[in-house]
N, C-alpha and C positions, 0 to 999 in steps of 0.2 A: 383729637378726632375732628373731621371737620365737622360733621353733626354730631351732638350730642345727646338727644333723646330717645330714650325707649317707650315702646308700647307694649303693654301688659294687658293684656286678655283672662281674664278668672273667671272664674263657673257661677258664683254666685256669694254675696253677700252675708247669707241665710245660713254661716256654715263658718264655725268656729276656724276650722284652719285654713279656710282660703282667706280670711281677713288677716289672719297672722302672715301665709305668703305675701298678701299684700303690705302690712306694716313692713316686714323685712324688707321685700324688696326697696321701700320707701328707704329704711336707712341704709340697707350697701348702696341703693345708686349716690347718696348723698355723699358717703365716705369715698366713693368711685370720682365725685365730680361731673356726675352724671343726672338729665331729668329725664323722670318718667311720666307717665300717665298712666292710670290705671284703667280699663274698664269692666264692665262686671255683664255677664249674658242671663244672670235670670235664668240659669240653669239649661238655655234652650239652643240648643246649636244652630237654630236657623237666625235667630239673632244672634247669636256670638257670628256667624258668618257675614252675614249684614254687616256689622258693625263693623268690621273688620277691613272688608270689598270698600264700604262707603272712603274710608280712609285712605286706603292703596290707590284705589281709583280716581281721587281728588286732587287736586295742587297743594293740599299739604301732605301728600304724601311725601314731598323731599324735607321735609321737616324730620321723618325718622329713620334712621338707620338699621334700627332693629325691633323684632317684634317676638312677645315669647308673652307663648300661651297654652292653657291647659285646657283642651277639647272637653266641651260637654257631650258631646256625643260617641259613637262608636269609632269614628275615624280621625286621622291625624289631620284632616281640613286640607289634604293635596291641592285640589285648586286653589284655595286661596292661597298655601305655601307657594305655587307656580306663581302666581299675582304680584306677591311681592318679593319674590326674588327676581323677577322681572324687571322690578322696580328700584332694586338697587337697595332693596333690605334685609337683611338677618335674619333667619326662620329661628327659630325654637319652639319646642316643645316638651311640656312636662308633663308627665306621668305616662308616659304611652312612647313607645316606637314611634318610628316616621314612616309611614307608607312608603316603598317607592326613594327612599333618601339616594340613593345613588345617582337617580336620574334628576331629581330636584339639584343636587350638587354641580352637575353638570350645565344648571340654564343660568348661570352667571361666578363672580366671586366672591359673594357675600358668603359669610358661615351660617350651615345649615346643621345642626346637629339638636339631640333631646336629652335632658337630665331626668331620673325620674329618680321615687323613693324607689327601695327594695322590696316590690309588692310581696311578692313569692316568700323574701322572709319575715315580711312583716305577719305573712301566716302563718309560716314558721314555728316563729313565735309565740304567734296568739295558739296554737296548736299546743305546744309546749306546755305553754302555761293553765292549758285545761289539765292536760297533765300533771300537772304541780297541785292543782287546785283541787280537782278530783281524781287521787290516786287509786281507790278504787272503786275509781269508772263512774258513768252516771250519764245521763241524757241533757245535752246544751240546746235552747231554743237558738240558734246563727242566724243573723239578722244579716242579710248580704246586699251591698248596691244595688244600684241601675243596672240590669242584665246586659245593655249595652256597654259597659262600663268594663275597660282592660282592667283597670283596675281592682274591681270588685271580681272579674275573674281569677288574677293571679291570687289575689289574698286568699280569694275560695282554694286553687292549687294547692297553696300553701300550707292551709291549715290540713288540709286531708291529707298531706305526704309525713305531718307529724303528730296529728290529733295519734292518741294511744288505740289501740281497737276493739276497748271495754269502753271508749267514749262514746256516745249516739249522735248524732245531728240531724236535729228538726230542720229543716232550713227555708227561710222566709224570704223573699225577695222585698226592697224597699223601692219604692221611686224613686229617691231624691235621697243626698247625704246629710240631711235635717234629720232634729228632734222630729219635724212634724211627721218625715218619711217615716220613723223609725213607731211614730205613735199609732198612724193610721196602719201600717201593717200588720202593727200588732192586734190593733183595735179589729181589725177586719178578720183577723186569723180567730179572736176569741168570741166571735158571733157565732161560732160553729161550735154545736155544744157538745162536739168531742173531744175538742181544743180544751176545755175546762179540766175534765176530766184526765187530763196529763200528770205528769209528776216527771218536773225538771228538775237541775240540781244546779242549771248554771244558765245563763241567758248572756249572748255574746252578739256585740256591736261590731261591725266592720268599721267603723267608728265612731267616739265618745259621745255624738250626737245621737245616732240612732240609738247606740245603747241606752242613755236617759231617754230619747223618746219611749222605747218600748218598758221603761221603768214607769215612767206615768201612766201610760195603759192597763198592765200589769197590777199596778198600786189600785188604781178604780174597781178591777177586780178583788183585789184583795180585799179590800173594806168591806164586802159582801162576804156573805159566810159561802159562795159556790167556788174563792178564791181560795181556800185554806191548803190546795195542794202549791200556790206557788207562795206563802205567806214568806219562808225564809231564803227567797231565790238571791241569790249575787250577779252581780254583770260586770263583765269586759267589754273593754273597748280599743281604740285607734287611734292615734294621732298625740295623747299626752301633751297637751300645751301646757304652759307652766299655769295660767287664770281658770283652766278646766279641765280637763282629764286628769294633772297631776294632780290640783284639788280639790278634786273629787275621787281620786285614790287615795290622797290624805286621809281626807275624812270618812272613809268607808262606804260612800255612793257606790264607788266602782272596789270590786276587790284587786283590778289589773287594767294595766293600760300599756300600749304600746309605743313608745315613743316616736316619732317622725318628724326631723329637721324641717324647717322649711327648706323647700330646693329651689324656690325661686334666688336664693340667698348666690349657690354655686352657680347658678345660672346665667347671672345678671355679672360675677368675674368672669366664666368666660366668654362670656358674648363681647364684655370691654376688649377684654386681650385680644380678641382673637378678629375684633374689627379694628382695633391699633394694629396689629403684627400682623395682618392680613392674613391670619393665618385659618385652619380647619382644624377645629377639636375633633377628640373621638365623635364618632358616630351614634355612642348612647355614655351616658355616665351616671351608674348608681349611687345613690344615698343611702348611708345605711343608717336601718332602725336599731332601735335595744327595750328590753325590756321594762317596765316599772311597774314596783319596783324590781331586783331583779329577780329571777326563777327560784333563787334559794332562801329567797327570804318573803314569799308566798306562804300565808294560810290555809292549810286544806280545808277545803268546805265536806262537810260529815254527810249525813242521812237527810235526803229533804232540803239541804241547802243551807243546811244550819252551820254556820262555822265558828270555829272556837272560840272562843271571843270576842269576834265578832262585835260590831254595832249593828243596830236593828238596821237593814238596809233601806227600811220604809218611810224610819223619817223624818229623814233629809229634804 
């Protein structure tokens, strides 16, 4: 290539698996022959925007060839996409559609295309596996994204085209894909003193962060005798990385998790190839999830959340 660096854009630090996206991409560009830069928005898309413009719009913009980043916000960042493919750079995008990609394709020859996970069945999934966990039936507290969040949309899809329909779902909206999001939602949901007064049987993370956030919530209550209807609750989650979600389905924090590749990984091959060979990938490219561990070798959780065997879920 005549230039050799990528620019990487991610949502935020604060969040178990965009540091992993980031680690990966670190070692494929490296195995590629390729440098990157990463940078991180604080979860806020008017600075991930900023950040982004200040670079396009500067004279090191011919320093990069390509730029692949994951929207904090509702939209795939069209104008900026326009900016630097103006500029004689490589758009990508992960987790989300491209707004508009036909006509973006059209304002130069750089590849413009988006990889994303399999939202839709990573709810699927996590659907499924309420299923598995509670066979007969039982009320889930669903802990879901950023409402602006494609993301957090599909996986909500997801999980309602397979959840069973003796399943219930309470469903919580988070801020943010942190512990903290997942604490403060819950925290704010159990100030209402009807919320106490519940009987769940399963409390589900859109992912493994929020899940343990609303586990620490949850636990504070618990230690209170007005907690005893959530004393034996289980939680699911998203994303499975091997340092936390997988071990913490290990050890019985989580009784399920969903695993999720990084895509920064496919993403960063075809951006190389396809600005070598001049050429244009498909237009979106899914990653597929799997279960953990998988559906058939799930513990049903009993009456009240108690599960057979079970480790005490509180503590950890």
């Amino acid at each position: 290539m005549a230039k050799s660096r990528l620019l990487i854009s991610l949502v935020t630090k604060d969040n178990d698996y965009q540091r992993e996206q980031a680690v990966a991409a670190e070692e494929t560009a490296k195995s590629l022959g390729v440098e990157t830069r990463i940078l991180y928005a604080d979860s806020d898309p008017i600075t991930q925007s900023q950040q982004l413009l200040e670079i396009i719009q500067s004279p090191r913009a011919s320093e990069y060839n390509g730029i692949i980043v994951e929207p904090c916000g509702g939209t795939s960042m069209t104008q900026v996409a326009r900016a630097a493919i103006k500029s004689n750079i490589g758009w990508v995008v992960l987790n989300r559609e491209i707004d508009g990609i036909a006509e973006l394709r059209t304002l130069g020859n750089m590849p413009v295309f988006s990889v994303s996970s399999d939202h839709e069945e990573i709810g699927r999934i996590q659907g499924r596996q309420f299923g598995a966990l509670l066979p007969k039936g039982g009320a889930v507290l669903y802990l879901q994204g950023p409402s602006a969040s494609q993301v957090a949309q599909r996986r909500a899809e997801g999980v309602q085209d397979t959840r069973p329909h003796n399943v219930s779902l309470k469903v919580l909206k988070c801020a943010n894909w942190t512990e903290a999001g997942g604490y403060q939602a819950v925290s704010s949901w159990l100030r209402v003193t009807v919320a106490q007064k519940e009987v769940l049987d399963l409390c589900a993370g859109q992912n493994d962060l929020i899940a343990v956030g609303a586990r620490r919530a949850l636990k504070e209550i618990v230690a209170g005798t007005s907690g005893m209807a959530f004393s034996g609750l289980r939680f699911t989650g998203v994303d499975g990385l091997p340092k936390t979600g997988q071990t913490w389905t290990q050890s019985g924090m989580l009784a399920a998790t969903v695993i999720v590749p990084p895509n920064t990984v496919p993403a960063l091959k075809m951006l190389v190839k396809a600005i070598n060979e001049k050429s244009q990938p498909a237009e979106q490219t899914l990653v597929a999830p799997y279960s953990f561990p998988e559906l058939g070798q799930l513990r049903p959780v009993g009456a009240r959340g108690d599960a057979d065997g079970a480790e005490d879920p509180w503590k950890f």
